[in-house]
FIROSE-54174 format. One line per 4 residues: number of its first residue (from 1); their letters; for each residue y, x, z of N, C-alpha, C. Coordinates in nm, 3 decimals, padded with zeros to 5 digits. Each point is the difference from the previous one (the first is absolute). Layout:
! FIROSE-54174
NUM> A> Y,X,Z,Y,X,Z,Y,X,Z; ...
***
This chain:
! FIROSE-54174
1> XXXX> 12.936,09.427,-13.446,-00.002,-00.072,-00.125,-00.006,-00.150,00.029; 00.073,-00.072,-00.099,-00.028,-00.124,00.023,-00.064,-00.102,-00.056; -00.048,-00.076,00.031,-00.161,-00.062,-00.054,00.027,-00.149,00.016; 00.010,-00.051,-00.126,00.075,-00.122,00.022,-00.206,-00.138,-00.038
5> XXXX> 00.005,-00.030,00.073,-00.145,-00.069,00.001,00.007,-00.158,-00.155; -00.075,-00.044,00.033,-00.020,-00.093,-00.138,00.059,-00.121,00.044; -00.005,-00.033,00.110,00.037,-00.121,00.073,00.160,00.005,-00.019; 00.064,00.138,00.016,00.112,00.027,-00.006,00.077,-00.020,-00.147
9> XXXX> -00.080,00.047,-00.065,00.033,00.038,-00.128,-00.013,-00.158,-00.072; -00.064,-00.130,00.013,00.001,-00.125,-00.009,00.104,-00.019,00.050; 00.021,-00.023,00.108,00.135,-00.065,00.081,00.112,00.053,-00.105; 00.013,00.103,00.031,00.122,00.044,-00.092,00.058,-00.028,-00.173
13> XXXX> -00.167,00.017,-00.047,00.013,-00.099,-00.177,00.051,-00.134,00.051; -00.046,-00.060,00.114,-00.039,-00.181,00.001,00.233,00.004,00.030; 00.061,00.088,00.084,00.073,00.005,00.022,00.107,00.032,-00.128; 00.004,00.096,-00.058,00.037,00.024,-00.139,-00.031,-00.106,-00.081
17> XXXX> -00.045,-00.056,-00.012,-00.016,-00.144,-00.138,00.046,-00.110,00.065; 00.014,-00.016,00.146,00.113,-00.125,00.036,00.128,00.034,-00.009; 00.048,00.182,00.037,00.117,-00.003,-00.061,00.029,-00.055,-00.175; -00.077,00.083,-00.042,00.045,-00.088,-00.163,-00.032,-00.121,-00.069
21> XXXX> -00.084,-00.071,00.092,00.014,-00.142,-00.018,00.133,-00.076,00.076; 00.066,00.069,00.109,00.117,-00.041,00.062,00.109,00.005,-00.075; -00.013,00.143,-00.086,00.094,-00.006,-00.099,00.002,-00.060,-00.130; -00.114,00.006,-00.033,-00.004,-00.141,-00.103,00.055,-00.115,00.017
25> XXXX> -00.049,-00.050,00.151,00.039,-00.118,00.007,00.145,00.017,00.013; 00.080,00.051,-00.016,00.157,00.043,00.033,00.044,-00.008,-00.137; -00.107,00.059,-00.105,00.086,00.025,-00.099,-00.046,-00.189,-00.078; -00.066,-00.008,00.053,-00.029,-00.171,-00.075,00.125,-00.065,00.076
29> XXXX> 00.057,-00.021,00.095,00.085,-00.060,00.021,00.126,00.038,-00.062; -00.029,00.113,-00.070,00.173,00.036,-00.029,-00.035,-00.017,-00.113; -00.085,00.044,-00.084,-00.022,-00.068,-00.180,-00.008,-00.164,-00.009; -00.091,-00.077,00.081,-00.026,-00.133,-00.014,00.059,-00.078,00.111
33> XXXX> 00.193,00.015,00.005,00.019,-00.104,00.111,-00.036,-00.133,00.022; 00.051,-00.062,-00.097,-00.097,-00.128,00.008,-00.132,-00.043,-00.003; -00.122,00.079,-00.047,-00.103,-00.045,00.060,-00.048,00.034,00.123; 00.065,00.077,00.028,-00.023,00.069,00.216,00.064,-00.022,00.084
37> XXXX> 00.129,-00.139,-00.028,00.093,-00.014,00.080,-00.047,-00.101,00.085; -00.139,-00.027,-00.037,00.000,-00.112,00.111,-00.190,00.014,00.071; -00.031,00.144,-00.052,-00.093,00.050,00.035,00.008,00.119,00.140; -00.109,-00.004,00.127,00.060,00.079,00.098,-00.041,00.127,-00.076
41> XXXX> 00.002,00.135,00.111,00.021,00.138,-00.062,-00.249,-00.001,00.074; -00.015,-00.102,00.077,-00.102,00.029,00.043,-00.117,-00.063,-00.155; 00.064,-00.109,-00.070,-00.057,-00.081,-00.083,00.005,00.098,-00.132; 00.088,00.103,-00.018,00.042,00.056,-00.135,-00.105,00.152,00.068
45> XXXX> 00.002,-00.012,00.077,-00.119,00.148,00.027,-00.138,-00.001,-00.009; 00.005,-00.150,00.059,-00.188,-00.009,-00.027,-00.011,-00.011,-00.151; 00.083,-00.083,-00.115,00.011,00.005,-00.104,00.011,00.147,-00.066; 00.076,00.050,00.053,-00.004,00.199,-00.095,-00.106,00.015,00.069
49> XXXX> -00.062,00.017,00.113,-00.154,00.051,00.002,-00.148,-00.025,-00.015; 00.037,-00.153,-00.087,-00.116,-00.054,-00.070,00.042,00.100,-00.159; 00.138,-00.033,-00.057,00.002,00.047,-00.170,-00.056,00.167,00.044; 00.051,00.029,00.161,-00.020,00.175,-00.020,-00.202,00.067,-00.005
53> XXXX> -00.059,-00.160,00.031,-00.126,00.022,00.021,-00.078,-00.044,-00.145; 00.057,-00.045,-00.045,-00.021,-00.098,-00.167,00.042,00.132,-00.080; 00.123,00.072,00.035,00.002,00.119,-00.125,-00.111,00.102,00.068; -00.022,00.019,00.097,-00.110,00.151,00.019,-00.133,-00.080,-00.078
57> XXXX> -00.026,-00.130,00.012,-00.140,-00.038,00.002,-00.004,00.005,-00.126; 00.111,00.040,-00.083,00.019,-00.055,-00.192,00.012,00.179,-00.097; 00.022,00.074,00.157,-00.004,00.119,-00.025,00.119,00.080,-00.024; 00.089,-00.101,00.075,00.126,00.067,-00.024,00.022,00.028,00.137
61> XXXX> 00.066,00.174,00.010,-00.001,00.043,00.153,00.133,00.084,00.035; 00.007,00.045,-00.081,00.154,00.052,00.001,00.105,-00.044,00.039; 00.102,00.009,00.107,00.093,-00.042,00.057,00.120,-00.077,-00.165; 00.011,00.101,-00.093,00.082,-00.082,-00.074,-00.044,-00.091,-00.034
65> XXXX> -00.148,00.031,-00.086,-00.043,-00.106,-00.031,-00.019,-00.147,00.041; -00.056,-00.021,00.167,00.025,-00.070,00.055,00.103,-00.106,00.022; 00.121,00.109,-00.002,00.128,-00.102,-00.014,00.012,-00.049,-00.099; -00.008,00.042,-00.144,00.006,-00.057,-00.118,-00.071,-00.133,00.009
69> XXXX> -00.166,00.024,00.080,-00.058,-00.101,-00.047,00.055,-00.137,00.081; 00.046,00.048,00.152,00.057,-00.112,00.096,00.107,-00.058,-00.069; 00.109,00.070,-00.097,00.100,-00.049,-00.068,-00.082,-00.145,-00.056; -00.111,-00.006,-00.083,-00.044,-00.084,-00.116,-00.063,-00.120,00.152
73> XXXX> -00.074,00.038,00.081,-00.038,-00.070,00.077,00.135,-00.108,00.037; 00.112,00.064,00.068,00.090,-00.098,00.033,00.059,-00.058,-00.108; 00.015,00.039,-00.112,00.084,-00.057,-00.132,-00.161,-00.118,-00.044; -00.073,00.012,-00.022,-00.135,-00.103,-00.007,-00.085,-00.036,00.112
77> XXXX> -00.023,00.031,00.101,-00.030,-00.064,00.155,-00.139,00.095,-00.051; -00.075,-00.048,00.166,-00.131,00.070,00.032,-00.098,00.000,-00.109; 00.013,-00.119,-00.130,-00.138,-00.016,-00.099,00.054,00.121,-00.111; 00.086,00.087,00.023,00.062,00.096,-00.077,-00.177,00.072,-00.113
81> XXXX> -00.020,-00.039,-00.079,-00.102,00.070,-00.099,-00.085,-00.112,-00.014; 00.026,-00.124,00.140,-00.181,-00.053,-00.042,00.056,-00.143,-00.069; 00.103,-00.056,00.012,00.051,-00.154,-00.031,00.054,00.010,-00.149; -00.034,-00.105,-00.048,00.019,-00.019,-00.194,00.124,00.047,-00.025
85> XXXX> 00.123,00.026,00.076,00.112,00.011,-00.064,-00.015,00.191,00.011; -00.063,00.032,00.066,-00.023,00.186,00.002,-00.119,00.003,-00.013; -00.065,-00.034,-00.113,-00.160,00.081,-00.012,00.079,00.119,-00.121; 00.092,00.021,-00.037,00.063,00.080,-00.078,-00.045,00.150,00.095
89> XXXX> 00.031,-00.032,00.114,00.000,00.128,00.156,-00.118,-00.005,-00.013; -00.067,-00.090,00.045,-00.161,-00.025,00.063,-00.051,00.074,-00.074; 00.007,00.048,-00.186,-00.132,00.013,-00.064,00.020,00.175,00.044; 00.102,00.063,00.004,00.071,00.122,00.043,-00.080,00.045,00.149
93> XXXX> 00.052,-00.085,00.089,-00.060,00.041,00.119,-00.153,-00.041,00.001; -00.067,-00.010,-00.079,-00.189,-00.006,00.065,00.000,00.133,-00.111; 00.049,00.050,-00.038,-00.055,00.124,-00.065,-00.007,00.098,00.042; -00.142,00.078,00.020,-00.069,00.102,00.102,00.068,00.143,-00.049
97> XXXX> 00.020,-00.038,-00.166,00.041,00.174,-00.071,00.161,00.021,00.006; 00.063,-00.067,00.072,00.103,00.033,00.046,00.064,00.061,00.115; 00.064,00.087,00.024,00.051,00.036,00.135,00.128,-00.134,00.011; 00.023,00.012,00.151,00.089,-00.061,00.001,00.101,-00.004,-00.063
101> XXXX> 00.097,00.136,00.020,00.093,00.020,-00.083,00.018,-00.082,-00.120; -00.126,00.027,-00.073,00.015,-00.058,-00.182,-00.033,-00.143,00.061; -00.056,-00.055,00.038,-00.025,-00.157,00.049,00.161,-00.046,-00.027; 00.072,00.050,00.143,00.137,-00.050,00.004,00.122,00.008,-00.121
105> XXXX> -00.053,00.169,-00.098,00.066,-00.010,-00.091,-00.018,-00.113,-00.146; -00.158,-00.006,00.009,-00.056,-00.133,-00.062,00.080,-00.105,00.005; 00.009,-00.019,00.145,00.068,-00.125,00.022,00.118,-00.046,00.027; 00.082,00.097,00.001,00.139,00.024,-00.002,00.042,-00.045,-00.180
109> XXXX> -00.123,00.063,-00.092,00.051,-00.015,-00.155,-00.056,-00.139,-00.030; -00.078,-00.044,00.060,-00.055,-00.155,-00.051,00.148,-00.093,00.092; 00.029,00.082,00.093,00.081,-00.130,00.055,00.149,00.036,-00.096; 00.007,00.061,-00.028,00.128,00.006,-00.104,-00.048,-00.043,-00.104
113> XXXX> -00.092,-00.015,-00.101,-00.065,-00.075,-00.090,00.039,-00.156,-00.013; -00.092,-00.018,00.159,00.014,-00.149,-00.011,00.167,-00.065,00.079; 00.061,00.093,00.036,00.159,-00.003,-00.006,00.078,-00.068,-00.118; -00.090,00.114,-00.147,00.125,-00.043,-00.119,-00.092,-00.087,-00.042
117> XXXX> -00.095,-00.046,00.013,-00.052,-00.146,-00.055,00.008,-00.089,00.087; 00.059,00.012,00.074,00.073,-00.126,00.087,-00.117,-00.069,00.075; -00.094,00.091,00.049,-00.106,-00.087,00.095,00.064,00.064,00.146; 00.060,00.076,00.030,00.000,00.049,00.161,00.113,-00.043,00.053
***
């Protein structure tokens, strides 16, 4: 039988979430050419794995979710929820009675909101 230890079983999560922060950062360069064209691929990773540590800490953990939320991060930079032009996000993400999921769907409908009133 095989008996995979804890030490192991870390390495391998820690390994799995740089793949999909690698691919994030892949897919930010192909959605946002111009703001990553003059950013390296080492500068756009530490960046997805601060937003990827900002959505678990906000309670969002889910691989989609995540991406959704890195989408809003690069379209509004790192103050994504906390800076005056997104406390629209911010009031969404400090809320404890939400799962992630509804967080992001929250904020997916406030950011289309403030779309047709011409703030975003």
């Amino acid at each position: 039988m095989l008996t995979i230890r804890k030490e192991q079983m870390q390495l391998l999560k820690r390994h799995m979430a740089n793949q999909f922060a690698n691919r994030l950062v892949r897919q930010w360069r192909a959605s946002y050419p111009e703001a990553t064209k003059s950013r390296s691929d080492a500068a756009l990773l530490d960046d997805m794995k601060k937003a990827m540590q900002d959505a678990e800490s906000r309670g969002i953990t889910g691989q989609v979710q995540i991406q959704r939320y890195a989408g809003f991060v690069m379209e509004y930079g790192a103050s994504f929820g906390s800076s005056p032009t997104t406390g629209w996000a911010g009031a969404v993400l400090e809320r404890s009675d939400l799962a992630g999921s509804e967080k992001m769907a929250a904020i997916e409908e406030a950011y289309l909101h403030e779309r047709r009133a011409g703030h975003g």
